[in-house]
C-alpha positions in Angstrom: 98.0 86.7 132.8 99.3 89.3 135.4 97.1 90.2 138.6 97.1 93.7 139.7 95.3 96.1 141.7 93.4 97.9 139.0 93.2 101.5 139.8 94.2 104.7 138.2 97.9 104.7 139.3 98.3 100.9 138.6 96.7 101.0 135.1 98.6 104.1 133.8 101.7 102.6 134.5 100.8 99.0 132.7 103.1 99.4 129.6 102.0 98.0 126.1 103.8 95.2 124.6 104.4 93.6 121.1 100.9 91.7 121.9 97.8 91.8 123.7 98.2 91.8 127.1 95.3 90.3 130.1 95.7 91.8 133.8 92.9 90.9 136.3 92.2 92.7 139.8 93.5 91.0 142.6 90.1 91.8 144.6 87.4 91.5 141.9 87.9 88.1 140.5 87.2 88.2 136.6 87.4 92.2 136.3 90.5 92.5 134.0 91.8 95.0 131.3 93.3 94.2 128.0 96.2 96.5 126.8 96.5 96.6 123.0 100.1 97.5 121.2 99.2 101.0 120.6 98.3 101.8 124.0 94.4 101.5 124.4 93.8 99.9 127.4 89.9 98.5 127.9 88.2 97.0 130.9 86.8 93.8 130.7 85.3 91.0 132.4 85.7 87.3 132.6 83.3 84.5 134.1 81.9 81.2 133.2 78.3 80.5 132.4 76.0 78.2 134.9 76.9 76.0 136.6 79.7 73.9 134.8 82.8 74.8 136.5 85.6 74.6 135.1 84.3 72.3 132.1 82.8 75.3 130.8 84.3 77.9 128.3 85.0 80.9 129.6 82.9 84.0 128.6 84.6 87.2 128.2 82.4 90.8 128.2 83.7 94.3 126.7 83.0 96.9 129.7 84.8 100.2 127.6 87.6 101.9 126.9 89.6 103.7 129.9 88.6 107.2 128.9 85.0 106.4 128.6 84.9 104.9 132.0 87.1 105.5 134.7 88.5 102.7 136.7 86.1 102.9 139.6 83.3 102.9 137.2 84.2 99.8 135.3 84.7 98.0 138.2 80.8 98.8 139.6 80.1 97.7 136.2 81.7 94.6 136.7 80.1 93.7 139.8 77.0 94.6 138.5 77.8 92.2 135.3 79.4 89.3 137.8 76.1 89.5 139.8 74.0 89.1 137.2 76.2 85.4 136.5 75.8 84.6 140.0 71.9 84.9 139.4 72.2 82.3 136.3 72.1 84.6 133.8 74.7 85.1 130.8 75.4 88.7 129.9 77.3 88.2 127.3 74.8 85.5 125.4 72.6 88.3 126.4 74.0 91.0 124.9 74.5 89.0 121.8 70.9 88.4 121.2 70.6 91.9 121.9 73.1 92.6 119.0 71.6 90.5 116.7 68.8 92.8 116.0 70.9 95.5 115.7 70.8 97.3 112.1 74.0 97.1 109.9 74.4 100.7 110.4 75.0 100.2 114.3 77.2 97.0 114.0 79.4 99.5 112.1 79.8 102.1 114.5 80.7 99.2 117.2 83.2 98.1 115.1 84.8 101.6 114.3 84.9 101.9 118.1 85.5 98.6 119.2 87.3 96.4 116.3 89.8 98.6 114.9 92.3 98.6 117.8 95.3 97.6 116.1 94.7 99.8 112.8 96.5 103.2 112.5 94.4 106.3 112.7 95.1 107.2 108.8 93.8 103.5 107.8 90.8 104.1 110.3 90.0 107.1 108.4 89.9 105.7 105.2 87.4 102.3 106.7 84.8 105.3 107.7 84.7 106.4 104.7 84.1 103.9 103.0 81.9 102.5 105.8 79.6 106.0 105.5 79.3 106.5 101.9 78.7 102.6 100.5 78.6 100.0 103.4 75.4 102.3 105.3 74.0 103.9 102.2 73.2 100.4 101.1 73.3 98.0 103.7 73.2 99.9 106.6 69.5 99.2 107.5 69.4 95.4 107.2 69.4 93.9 110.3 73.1 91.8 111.0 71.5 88.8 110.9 69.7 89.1 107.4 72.6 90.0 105.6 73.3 86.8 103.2 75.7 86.2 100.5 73.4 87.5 97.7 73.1 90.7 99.8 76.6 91.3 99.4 77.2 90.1 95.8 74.7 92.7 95.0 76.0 95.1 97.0 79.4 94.6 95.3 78.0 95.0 92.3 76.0 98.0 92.9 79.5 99.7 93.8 81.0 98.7 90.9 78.2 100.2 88.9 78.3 104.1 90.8 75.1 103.2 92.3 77.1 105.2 95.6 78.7 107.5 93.6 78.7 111.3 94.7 80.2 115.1 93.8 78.9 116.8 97.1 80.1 119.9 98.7 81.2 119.8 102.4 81.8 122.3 104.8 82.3 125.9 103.7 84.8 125.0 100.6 85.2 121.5 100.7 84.3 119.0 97.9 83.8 115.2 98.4 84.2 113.0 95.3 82.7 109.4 95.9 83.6 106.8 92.9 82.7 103.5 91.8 84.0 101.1 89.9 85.1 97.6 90.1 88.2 98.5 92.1 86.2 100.0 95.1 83.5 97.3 95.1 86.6 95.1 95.8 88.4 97.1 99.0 85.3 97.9 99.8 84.0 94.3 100.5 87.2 93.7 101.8 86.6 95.6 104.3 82.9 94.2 104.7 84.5 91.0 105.3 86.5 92.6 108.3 83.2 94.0 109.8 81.6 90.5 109.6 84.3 88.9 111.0 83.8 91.1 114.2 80.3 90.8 114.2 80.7 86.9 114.2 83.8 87.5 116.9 81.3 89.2 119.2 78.4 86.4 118.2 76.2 88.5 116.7 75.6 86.5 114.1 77.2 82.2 113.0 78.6 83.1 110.2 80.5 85.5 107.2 78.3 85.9 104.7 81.5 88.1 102.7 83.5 84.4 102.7 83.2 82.7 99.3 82.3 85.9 97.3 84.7 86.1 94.3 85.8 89.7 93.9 86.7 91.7 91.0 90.2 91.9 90.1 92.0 94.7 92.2 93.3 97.0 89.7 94.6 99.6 92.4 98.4 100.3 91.4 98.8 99.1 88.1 99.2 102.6 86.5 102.5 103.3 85.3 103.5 106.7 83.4 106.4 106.5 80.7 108.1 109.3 80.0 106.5 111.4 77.4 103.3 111.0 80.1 105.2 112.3 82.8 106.9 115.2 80.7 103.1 116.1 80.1 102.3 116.2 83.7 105.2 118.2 84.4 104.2 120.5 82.0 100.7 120.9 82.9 101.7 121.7 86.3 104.5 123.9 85.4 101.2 126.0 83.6 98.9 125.8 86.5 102.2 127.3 88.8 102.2 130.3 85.9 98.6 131.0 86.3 98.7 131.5 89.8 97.8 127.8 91.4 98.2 127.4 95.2 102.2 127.1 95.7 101.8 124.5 98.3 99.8 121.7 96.1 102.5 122.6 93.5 105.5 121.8 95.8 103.8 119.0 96.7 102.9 117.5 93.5 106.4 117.7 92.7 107.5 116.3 95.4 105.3 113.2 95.0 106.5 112.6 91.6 110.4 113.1 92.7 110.6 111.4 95.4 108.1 108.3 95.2 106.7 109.0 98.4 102.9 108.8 99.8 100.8 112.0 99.8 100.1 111.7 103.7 103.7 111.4 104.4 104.4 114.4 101.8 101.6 116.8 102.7 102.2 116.2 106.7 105.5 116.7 106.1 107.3 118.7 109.0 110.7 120.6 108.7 111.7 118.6 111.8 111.7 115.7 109.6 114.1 117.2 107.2 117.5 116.6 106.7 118.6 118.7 103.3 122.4 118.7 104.1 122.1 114.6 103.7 119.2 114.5 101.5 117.0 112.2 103.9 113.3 112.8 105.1 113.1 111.4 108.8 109.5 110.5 109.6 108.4 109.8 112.3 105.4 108.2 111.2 103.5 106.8 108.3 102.0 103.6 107.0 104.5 101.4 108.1 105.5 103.4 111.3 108.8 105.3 111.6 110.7 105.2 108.3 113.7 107.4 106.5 112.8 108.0 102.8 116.4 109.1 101.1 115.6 112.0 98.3 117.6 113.6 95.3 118.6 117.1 94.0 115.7 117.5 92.7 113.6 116.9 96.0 116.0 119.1 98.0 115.6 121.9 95.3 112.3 122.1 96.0 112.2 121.6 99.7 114.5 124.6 99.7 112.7 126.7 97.8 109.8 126.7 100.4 109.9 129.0 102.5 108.8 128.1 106.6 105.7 129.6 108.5 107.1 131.2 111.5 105.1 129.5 114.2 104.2 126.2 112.4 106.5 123.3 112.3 104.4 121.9 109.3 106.6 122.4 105.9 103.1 122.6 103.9 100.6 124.7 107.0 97.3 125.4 106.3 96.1 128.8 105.8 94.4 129.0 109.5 94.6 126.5 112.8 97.7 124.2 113.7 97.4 121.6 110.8 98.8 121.0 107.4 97.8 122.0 104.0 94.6 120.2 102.7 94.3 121.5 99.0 96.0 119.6 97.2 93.7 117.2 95.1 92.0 120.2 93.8 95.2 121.7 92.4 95.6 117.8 91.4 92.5 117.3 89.1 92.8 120.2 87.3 96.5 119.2 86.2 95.6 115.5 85.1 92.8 117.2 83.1 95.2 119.3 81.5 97.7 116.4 80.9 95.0 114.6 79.6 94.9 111.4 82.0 91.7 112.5 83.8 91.2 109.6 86.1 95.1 109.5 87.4 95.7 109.7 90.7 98.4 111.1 92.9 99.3 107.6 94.2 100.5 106.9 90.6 103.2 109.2 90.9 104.3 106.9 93.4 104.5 103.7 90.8 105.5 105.9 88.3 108.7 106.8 89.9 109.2 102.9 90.8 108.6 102.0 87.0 111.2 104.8 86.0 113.6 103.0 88.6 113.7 99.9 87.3 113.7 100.7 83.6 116.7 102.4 84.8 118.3 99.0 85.5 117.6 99.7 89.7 117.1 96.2 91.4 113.4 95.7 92.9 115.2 95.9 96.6 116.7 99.1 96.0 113.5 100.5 94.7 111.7 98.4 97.7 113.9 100.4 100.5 113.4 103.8 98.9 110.0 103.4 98.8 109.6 102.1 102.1 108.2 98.8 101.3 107.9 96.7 104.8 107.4 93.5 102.6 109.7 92.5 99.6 106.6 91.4 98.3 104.6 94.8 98.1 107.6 95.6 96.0 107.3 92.5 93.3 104.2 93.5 91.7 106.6 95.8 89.9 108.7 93.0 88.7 107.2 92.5 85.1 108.3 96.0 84.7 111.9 94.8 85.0 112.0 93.1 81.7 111.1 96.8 79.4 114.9 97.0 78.5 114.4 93.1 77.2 111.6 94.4 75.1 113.1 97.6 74.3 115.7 94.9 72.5 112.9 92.9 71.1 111.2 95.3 69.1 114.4 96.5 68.2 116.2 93.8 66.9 112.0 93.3 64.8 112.6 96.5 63.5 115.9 95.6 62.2 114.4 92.3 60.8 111.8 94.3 59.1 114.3 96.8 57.7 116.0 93.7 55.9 112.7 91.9 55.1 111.8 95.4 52.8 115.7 95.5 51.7 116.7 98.8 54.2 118.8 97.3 56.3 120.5 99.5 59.1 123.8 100.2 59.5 123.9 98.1 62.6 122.2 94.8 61.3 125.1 92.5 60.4 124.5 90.7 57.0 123.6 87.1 56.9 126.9 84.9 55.9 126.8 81.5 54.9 129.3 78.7 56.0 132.0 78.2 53.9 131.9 75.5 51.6 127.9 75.3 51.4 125.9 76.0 48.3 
């Protein structure tokens, strides 16, 4: 652990590393600041309860983030907290006890603003969601330390079953569809689990109620359009483009299904990030960071087709302010009504283009880099789908048995011979 003078200059040139990194003022023994891998740097104090010495764990308290207090003000709070140990007391036993009345609800917002430090800003998104409409609606005004195992079996189960379920209108002309089902009571506890294991981190409460609870089988990804299912996507979109539908969720849609990509990276797409005279999308960012996503004819045809905003660097804009183009579920629903698969969703088109990849005879890695897969792994669950040409053969080589069982045989069954000699 590094000592430093902690002031403004000092702290803004501490660099981030690969890991969490400790530096402690060289004046104010115990005031230190922890600097995560993205960046966010947070003031904090160290000390050690009583009167133990060095036989006694050391304590360590959560001041803020720099930002929310400036470096002067952290360390007045950390005298404050450092005199309050010299006077016997334990602030951060203290605050604990205080925390353990806290209501679910709270305990949520602490760990939106204190536990997600190493979570991308798209993946934070998607926790408070999911933390606002099931986790609070629910739970959220339990204290943390009734919440038991039966609480959240119940809780799973009431997901499962829509019991959080919405269609609600927000803003001027948005629309926020909530669903249930088994497959969201499981992420969704998943995620519960991550909340309780901060809230025991920070001892608000002994133990993880979430731990031990079996969880419905994750479904999420296992849909996989053949052919004829995609032609009738295609063609439902081709009919919503005819009838006027919004040209950017169009391009987009396409894009999805041609290029296996995710519908952040697509949508957010920036002409920066666009390299047509290789065929290569450079991003430079998404779920697993920095990536290059190489894309066919078929991609490029439509990239080119688009025409750019003159002032926006986004390849998709939105109709007003400096962001990107937000429509494109709506567009999306009414075409997998139309195609007759009304619970598909966009991330489909993702597997989908895997599944057509391998039934082409593509090896898993191959389909793994395109798709950007950090971990060979990700890219297995699509290994069963390797074997359709062995049972495109197997129910061929049935029908030719059946053919000769009802005495049809095809021209390409080879009759039965029997060894010479034999009666």
């Amino acid at each position: 652990m590094a000592t430093v003078k902690l002031n403004k200059r000092t702290i803004d040139a501490l660099p981030a590393a690969d890991h969490p990194t400790f530096y402690f003022d060289g004046d104010l023994k115990g005031f230190g600041l922890k600097v995560m891998p993205s960046g966010v740097k947070t003031f904090i104090v160290e000390y050690r309860p009583g009167a133990g010495g060095r036989s006694t764990p050391k304590r360590r308290l959560t001041l803020g983030r720099l930002g929310a207090l400036t470096p002067d003000e952290a360390r007045e709070l950390a005298k404050g907290t450092l005199g309050r140990v010299h006077a016997g007391n334990d602030p951060a036993s203290d605050r604990a006890k205080a925390r353990a009345e806290m209501t679910f609800d709270k305990v949520c917002d602490l760990y939106l603003k204190e536990g997600c430090e190493t979570k991308k800003a798209s993946t934070i998104a998607t926790d408070r969601g999911r933390i606002e409409r099931h986790i609070k609606p629910l739970l959220g005004k339990k204290r943390i330390g009734e919440i038991t195992r039966t609480d959240v079996e119940k809780f799973m189960r009431d997901v499962a079953n829509g019991k959080t379920a919405a269609d609600e209108k927000t803003k001027l002309h948005g629309r926020a569809i909530v669903e249930g089902g088994k497959g969201t009571a499981t992420r969704t506890v998943g995620l519960l689990g991550g909340i309780m294991t901060f809230a025991v981190s920070r001892q608000l409460r002994a133990d993880n109620p979430v731990r031990g609870v079996k969880r419905y089988a994750d479904k999420k990804g296992e849909t996989f359009l053949s052919a004829s299912e995609l032609g009738k996507v295609g063609a439902a979109l081709t009919a919503l483009e005819t009838e006027g539908a919004n040209p950017s969720a169009v391009a987009i849609i396409r894009l999805l299904a041609f290029t296996g990509a995710r519908k952040s990276e697509i949508a957010s797409l920036r002409w920066s990030e666009v390299d047509l005279e290789r065929g290569y999308l450079r991003l430079g960012d998404s779920k697993t960071g920095a990536k290059v996503i190489p894309i066919g004819a078929p991609a490029c045809e439509v990239l080119a087709s688009v025409a750019a905003i003159e002032g926006s660097d986004f390849v998709f804009p939105a109709a007003s302010g400096d962001s990107h183009f937000q429509g494109v579920e709506k567009v999306w629903r009414k075409v997998r009504t139309d195609a007759g698969f009304p619970s598909l969703r966009l991330h489909d088109l993702r597997h989908s283009f895997a599944s057509v990849g391998l039934a082409r005879g593509d090896a898993l890695p191959v389909i793994g880099a395109i798709l950007g897969h950090a971990d060979v792994k990700t890219t297995s669950r699509y290994a069963h789908l390797a074997d359709d040409p062995v049972k495109v053969a197997a129910d061929g080589i049935a029908r030719s048995v059946q053919a000769a069982f009802g005495g049809n045989s095809p021209a390409n069954i080879v009759p039965l011979r029997r060894p010479q000699g034999k009666a």
